[in-house]
PLY file of the C-alpha trace (Angstrom):
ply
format ascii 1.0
element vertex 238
property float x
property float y
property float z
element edge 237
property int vertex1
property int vertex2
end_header
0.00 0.00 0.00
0.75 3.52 -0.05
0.60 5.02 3.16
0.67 8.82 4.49
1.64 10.19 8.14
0.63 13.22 9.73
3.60 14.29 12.00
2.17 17.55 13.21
1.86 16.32 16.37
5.07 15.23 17.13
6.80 14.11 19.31
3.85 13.33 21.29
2.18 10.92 18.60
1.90 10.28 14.68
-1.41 9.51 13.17
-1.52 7.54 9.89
-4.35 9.42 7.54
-4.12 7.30 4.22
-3.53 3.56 4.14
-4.66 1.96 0.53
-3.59 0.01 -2.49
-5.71 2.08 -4.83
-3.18 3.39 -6.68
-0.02 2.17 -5.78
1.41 -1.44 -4.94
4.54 -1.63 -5.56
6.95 1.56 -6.20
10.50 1.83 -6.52
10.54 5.39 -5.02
9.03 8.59 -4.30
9.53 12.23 -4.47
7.06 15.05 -3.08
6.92 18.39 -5.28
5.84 20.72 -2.21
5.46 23.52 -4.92
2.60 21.77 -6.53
1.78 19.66 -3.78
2.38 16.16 -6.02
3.58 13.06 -5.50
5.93 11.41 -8.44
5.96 7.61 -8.17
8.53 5.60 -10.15
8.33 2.13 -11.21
5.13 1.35 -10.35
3.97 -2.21 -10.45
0.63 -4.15 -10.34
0.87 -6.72 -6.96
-0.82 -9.49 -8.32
0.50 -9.93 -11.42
3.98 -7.65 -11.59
3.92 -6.12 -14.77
4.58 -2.53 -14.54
1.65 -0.08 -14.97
3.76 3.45 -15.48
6.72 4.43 -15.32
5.94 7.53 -13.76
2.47 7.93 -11.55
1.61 11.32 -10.54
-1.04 11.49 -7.46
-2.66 15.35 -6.10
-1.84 15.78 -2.30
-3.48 19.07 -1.63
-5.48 16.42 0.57
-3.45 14.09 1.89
-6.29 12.21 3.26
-7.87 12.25 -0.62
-4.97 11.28 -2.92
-6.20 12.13 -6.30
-4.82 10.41 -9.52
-3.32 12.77 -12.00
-1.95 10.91 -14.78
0.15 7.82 -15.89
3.48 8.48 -17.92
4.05 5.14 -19.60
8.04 4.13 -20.21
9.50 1.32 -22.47
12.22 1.09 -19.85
12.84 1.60 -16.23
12.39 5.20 -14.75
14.95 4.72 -11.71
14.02 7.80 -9.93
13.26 11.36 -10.18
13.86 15.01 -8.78
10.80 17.12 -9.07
10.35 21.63 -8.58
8.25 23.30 -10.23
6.74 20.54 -12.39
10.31 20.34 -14.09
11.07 16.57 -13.75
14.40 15.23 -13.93
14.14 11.28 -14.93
16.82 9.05 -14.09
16.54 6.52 -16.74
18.65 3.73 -15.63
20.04 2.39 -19.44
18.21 5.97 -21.29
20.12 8.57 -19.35
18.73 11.17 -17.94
14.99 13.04 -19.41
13.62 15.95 -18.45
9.97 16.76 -18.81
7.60 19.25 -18.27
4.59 17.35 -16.23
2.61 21.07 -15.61
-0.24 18.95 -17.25
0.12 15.54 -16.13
-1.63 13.66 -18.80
0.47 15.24 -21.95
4.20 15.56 -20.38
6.42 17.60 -22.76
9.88 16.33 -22.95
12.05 19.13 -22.48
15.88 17.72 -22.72
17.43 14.34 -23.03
21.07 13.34 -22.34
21.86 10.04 -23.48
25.60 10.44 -23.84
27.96 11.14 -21.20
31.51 10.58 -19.24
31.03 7.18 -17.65
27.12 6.17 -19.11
26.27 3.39 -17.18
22.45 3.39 -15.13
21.47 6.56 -14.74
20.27 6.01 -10.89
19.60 9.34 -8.85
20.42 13.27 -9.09
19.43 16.38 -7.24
18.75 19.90 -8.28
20.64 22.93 -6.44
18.31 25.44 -4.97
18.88 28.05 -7.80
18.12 25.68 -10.12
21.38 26.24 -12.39
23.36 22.71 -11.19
21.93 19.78 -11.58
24.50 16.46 -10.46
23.49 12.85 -11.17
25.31 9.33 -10.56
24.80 6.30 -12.86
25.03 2.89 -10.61
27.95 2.07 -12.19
31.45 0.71 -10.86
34.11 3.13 -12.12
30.85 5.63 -13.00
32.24 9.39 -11.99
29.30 12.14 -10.71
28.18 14.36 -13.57
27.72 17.98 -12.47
25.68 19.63 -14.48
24.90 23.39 -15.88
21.06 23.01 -16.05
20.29 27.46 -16.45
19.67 26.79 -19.93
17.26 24.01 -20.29
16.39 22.50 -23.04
20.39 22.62 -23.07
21.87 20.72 -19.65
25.67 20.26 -20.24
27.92 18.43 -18.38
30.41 20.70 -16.85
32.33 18.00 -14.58
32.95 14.93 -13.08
34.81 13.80 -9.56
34.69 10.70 -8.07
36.02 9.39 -4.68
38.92 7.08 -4.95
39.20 3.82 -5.65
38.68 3.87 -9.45
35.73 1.15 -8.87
33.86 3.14 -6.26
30.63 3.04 -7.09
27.44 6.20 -5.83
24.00 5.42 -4.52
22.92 8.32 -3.86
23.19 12.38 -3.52
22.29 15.32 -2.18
22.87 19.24 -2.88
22.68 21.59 0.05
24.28 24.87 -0.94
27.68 24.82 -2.41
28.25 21.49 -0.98
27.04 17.97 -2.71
26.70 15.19 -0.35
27.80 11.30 -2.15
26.93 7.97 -0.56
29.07 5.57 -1.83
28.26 1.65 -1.76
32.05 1.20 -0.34
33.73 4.17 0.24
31.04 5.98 2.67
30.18 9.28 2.86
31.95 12.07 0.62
31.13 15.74 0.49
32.24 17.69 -2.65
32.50 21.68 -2.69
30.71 22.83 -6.21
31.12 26.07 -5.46
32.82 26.23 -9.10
30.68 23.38 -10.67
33.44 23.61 -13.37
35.86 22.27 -10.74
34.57 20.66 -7.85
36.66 19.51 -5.00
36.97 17.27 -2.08
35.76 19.17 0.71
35.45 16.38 3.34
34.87 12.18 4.09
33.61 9.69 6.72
34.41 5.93 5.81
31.72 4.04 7.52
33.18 0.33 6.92
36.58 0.32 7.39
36.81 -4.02 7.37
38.30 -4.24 3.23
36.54 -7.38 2.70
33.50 -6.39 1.64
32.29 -7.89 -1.19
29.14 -5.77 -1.79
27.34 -2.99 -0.73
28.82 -2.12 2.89
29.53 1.65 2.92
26.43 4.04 2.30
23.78 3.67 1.10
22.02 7.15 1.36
22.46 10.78 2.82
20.31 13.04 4.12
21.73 16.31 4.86
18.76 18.98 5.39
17.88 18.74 9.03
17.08 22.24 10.55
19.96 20.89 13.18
22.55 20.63 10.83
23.31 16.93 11.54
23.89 14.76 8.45
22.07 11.07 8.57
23.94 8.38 6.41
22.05 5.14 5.98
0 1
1 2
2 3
3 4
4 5
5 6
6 7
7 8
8 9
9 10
10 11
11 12
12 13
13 14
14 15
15 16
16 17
17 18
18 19
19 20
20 21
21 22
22 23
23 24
24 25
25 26
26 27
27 28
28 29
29 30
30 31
31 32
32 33
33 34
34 35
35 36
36 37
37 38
38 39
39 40
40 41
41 42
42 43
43 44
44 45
45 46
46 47
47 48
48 49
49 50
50 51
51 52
52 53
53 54
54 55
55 56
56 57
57 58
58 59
59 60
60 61
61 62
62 63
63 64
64 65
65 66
66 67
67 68
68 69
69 70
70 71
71 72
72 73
73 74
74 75
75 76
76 77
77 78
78 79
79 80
80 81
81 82
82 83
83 84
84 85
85 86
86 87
87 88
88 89
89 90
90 91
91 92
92 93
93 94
94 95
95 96
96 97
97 98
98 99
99 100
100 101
101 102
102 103
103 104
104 105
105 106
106 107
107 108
108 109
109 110
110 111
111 112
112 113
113 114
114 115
115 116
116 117
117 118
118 119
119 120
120 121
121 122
122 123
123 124
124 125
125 126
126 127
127 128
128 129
129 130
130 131
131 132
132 133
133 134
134 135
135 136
136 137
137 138
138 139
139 140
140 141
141 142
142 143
143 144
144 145
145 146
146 147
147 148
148 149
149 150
150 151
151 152
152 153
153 154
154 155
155 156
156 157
157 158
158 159
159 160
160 161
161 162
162 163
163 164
164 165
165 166
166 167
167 168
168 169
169 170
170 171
171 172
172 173
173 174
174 175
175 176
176 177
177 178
178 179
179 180
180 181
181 182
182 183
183 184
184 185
185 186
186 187
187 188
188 189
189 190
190 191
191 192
192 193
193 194
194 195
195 196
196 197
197 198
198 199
199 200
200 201
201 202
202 203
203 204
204 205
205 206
206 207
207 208
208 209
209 210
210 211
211 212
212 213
213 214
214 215
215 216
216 217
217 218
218 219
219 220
220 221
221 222
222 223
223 224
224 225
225 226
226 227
227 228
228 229
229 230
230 231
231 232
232 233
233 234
234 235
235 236
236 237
């Protein structure tokens, strides 16, 4: 099921407002526009018999009680996951790169830009927008696969300006984050790496946390997400 929480009343209790199957199953992931008040689903799946129904869903949350259906985008391949402002969506592909769309009317998307080739193509996983909207950085979950910082001021024109990756050569991203003019990298082995994009021309290594130091793993043992935008400051790494 899909299921929604109010947490207004915290810390004294949570209250759980919307518990159904009605439109969603079986996601991948989620991302909440709060300018539009809309909830992007990717991967969506049918429970009972696992074929795919969209590969983007779009659902109205101006009641989050009443989750309204918007509109299905239908892909031929996976849609990974997503980064939503403004109705400007930023699809993570997997094997078709990055898309972006413009979902303002959820039942005709426009496709605004695709980039298909890049430094290190591999499958286009996850990115994040900056909060001027001019750098956009996405990681493809690829061994050897470098982050791909991107100018995105000019759209239908995104460019990629440069690439860093944490050492070893086979470290591989999950994950990322933009707060500011820092970018925050979980990496399957190598942990937790911040990268100053102050200049996203050339980004550098601005700070680290290893978070399995033991150099037999033989999967995915470092991070496997960050989430740096507490009020407090405090960065989570799952």
């Amino acid at each position: 099921t899909m299921q929604i929480v109010d947490l207004q009343y915290l810390p004294d209790s949570v209250h759980l407002v919307y518990d159904s199957d009605e439109f969603i199953n079986i996601a991948h992931n989620i991302f909440i526009d709060s300018s539009s008040a809309r909830l992007y689903a990717m991967a969506v799946y049918s429970e009972k018999t696992f074929n795919r129904t969209a590969g983007v869903r779009i659902l109205s949350l101006e009641n989050p009680q009443k989750p309204r259906f918007l509109g299905d985008y239908v892909t031929q391949s996976d849609c990974h996951d997503a980064f939503v402002r403004n109705d400007t969506v930023y699809l993570n592909m997997a094997t078709e790169g990055l898309k972006v769309f413009d979902f303002a009317n959820p039942e005709a998307p426009k496709e605004l830009d695709h980039l298909f080739f890049y430094p290190g193509i591999g499958y286009n996983h996850s990115g994040w927008l900056n909060e001027e909207g001019t750098v956009y950085a996405f990681a493809d979950e690829t061994p050897t696969s470098p982050v791909k910082i991107c100018d995105a001021s000019a759209l239908p024109d995104i460019k990629v300006l440069s690439t860093v990756k944490a050492p070893p050569d086979s470290s591989m991203v999950h994950n990322l984050i933009i707060k500011g003019n820092l970018m925050y990298v979980s990496y399957y082995n190598e942990g937790l790496y911040v990268y100053d994009i102050s200049d996203p021309k050339q980004p550098r290594r601005y700070a680290y946390y290893d978070t399995y130091l033991d150099s037999n793993c033989r999967s995915f043992c470092g991070a496997w997400g960050v989430y740096p935008l507490l009020p407090s400051g405090k960065i989570l790494v799952s």
